[in-house]
Phi, psi and omega in degrees: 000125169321161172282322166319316174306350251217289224284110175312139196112324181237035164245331193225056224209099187277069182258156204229126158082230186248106170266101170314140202286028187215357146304120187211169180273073177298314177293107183223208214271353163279322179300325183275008184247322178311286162273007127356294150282315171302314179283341142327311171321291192309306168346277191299312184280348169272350173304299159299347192238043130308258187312349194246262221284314172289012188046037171296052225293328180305326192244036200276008201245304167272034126333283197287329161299310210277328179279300159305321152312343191278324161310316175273351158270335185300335180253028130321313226302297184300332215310295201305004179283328227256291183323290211292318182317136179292313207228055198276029178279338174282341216308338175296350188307296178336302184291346208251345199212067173278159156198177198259013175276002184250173155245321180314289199301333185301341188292323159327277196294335180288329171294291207316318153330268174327301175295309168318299164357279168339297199307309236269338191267311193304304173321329197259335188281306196256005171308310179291322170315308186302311176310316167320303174296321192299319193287302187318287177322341193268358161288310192274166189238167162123168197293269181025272209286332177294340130336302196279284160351305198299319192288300191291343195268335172280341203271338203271349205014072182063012220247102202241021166282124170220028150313185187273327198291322187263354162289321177311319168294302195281000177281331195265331182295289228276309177308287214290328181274008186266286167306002170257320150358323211293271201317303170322317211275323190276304187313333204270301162278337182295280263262310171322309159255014142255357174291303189290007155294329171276349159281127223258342206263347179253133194267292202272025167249326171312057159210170196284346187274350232241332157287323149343259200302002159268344186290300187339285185309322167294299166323320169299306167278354172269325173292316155325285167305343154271266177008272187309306160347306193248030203223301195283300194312315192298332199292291207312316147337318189279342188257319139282353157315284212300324200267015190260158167312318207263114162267002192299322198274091194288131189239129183262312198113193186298160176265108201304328182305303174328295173293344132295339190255321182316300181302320151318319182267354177306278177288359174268312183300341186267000170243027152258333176267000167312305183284332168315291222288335168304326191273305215291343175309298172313305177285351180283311180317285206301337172293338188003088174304170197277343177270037168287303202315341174267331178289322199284338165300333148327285220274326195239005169246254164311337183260312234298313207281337189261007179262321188267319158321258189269066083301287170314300200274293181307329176236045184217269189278002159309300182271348161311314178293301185337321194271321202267000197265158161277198209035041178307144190250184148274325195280328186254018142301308203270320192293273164359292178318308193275321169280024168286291179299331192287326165298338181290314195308291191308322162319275200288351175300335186261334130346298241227326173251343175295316176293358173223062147238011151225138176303148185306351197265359194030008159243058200166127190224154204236139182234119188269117176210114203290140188266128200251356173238098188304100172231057182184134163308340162301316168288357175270305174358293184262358174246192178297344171281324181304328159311309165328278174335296162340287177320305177296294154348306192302331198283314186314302191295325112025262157347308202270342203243347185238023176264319178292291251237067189291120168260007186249141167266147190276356183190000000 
């Protein structure tokens, strides 16, 4: 075997002109899935903490979704780091020996945060729900529900007051960790675009907006995804109602109010990151730095379709109109909704991958092209079923998190 076949990177590896010989696309498509996910995470928990801290009652039902969803992406959040990683047996170092001398070793404490948050606001929004089920339950016989029975009597941790007095506590506890949340959550991902803001050796990664427009652009896909999210699940609930025998239980499907007072906020975050992203464009031209010119051969040259096309156009100003024209539907909601995520997808892909196609030698460009028929754990890794892999895991842990813990209504 070449020694070459060894060098990470140089399976999905382009070169175009004078390219130093230790120069690759090192960075591929999980990195461009890291943050990605982490701004779902944040996304989805500032959608929830509409309604729980600003009291926003048009949006308390994907509220209550958007927050347990937000449970089931947080532990994506790292994964695609652990795929990328050559060597994951240190990767808990971070979780177990945080400290701040890093942006990296900080992620320890800000995820350990965050997930408390998570954990500690759902326990107090769904504590009377547990108690309830431990009571429902305590009649009945067979493994099953005594199982169930068991699991919820852990879940209630002792804690079985469900007087007014004390849902008035957990409503007031799940607001203040919902409002401390905010800022964790946006930090959860900004830290994700200041480590690439802060590499000084990269002209296009190298700017002070680049934590701002990854928090922004996360809010924007994480509400965009519940949303489409809480879109499929009510239509298809609603579509087996209708085909089942059993009329007692009615299901409508999504609710246009919801999803509309959603879709407001929606469109106010996506035209503050329409705009960020418009000034960091402006100002690198007009600062034009001495690598602007290898930036501006990139950005308006080799990059232009995936930058000005489908990033700008097809997932930036397409659905602002989509959102902004009246008679707005579901159906051109949804449209709108998946090219939103997709625009988001593209940022960092052009972010991420865009910042490593021209060589340190700036006379020299590197072409990344993700491997899609896998015959290597590397190549599933680093490719599109490893992308894939990612995607799926949230929907799964979902499933699985929302037969205790229902975040949907059922009637």
């Amino acid at each position: 075997m070449s020694p070459d076949l060894v060098v990470h990177g140089v399976e999905w590896t382009v070169k175009e002109l004078f390219v130093y010989p230790n120069e690759f696309i090192y960075w591929s498509i999980q990195i461009v899935m890291y943050p990605y996910m982490t701004g779902l995470v944040a996304g989805a928990f500032v959608l929830s903490s509409l309604y729980h801290v600003f009291d926003q009652k048009g949006l308390k039902d994907i509220a209550q979704f958007s927050l347990v969803f937000s449970l089931a992406l947080l532990p994506v959040a790292a994964l695609p780091l652990l795929l990328h990683l050559q060597q994951p047996t240190r990767a808990m170092e971070p979780l177990l020996t945080p400290h701040f001398t890093s942006a990296i070793a900080a992620f320890g404490i800000v995820f350990t945060t965050y997930a408390l948050i998570v954990v500690s606001e759902i326990w107090f929004v769904y504590r009377k729900y547990f108690v309830e089920q431990v009571q429902e339950l305590k009649g009945k016989s067979g493994i099953a529900n005594t199982m169930t029975r068991l699991l919820y009597q852990v879940l209630t941790m002792g804690a079985y007051d469900v007087s007014d007095e004390a849902i008035a506590v957990d409503n007031k506890a799940a607001k203040i960790l919902a409002g401390v949340g905010i800022p964790v959550a946006c930090f959860l991902h900004g830290y994700a675009g200041f480590i690439f803001g802060s590499v000084k050796a990269n002209a296009l990664w190298m700017s002070p907006l680049m934590p701002v427009i990854f928090i922004m652009s996360a809010v924007v896909s994480g509400i965009a995804l519940c949303m489409l999210t809480y879109i499929i699940i009510m239509e298809w609930q609603a579509f087996r109602n209708r085909r089942s025998a059993d009329k007692s239980v009615q299901i409508h499907g999504a609710e246009k109010a919801v999803v509309f007072e959603a879709g407001r906020y929606l469109l106010g975050f996506l035209v503050a990151a329409i705009t960020l992203e418009m000034l960091d464009l402006i100002f690198r031209g007009y600062t034009a730095m001495k690598s602007w010119d290898i930036l501006r051969s990139v950005m308006y040259g080799k990059d232009f379709f995936n930058i000005f096309i489908l990033q700008y156009t097809l997932g930036n100003l397409v659905p602002f109109i989509l959102l902004l024209l009246p008679k707005l539907t579901i159906k051109r909601t949804v449209v709108a909704l998946i090219l939103i995520l997709f625009g988001v997808f593209m940022m960092r892909w052009n972010v991420v991958i865009g910042g490593q196609a021209f060589s340190l030698s700036f006379s020299g460009y590197m072409h990344y092209h993700i491997p899609i028929i896998p015959h290597s754990m590397e190549t599933f890794k680093e490719g599109l079923f490893g992308a894939l892999t990612v995607i799926a895991i949230p929907f799964v842990l979902f499933s699985i998190i929302n037969k205790f813990v229902p975040s949907l209504r059922s009637h």
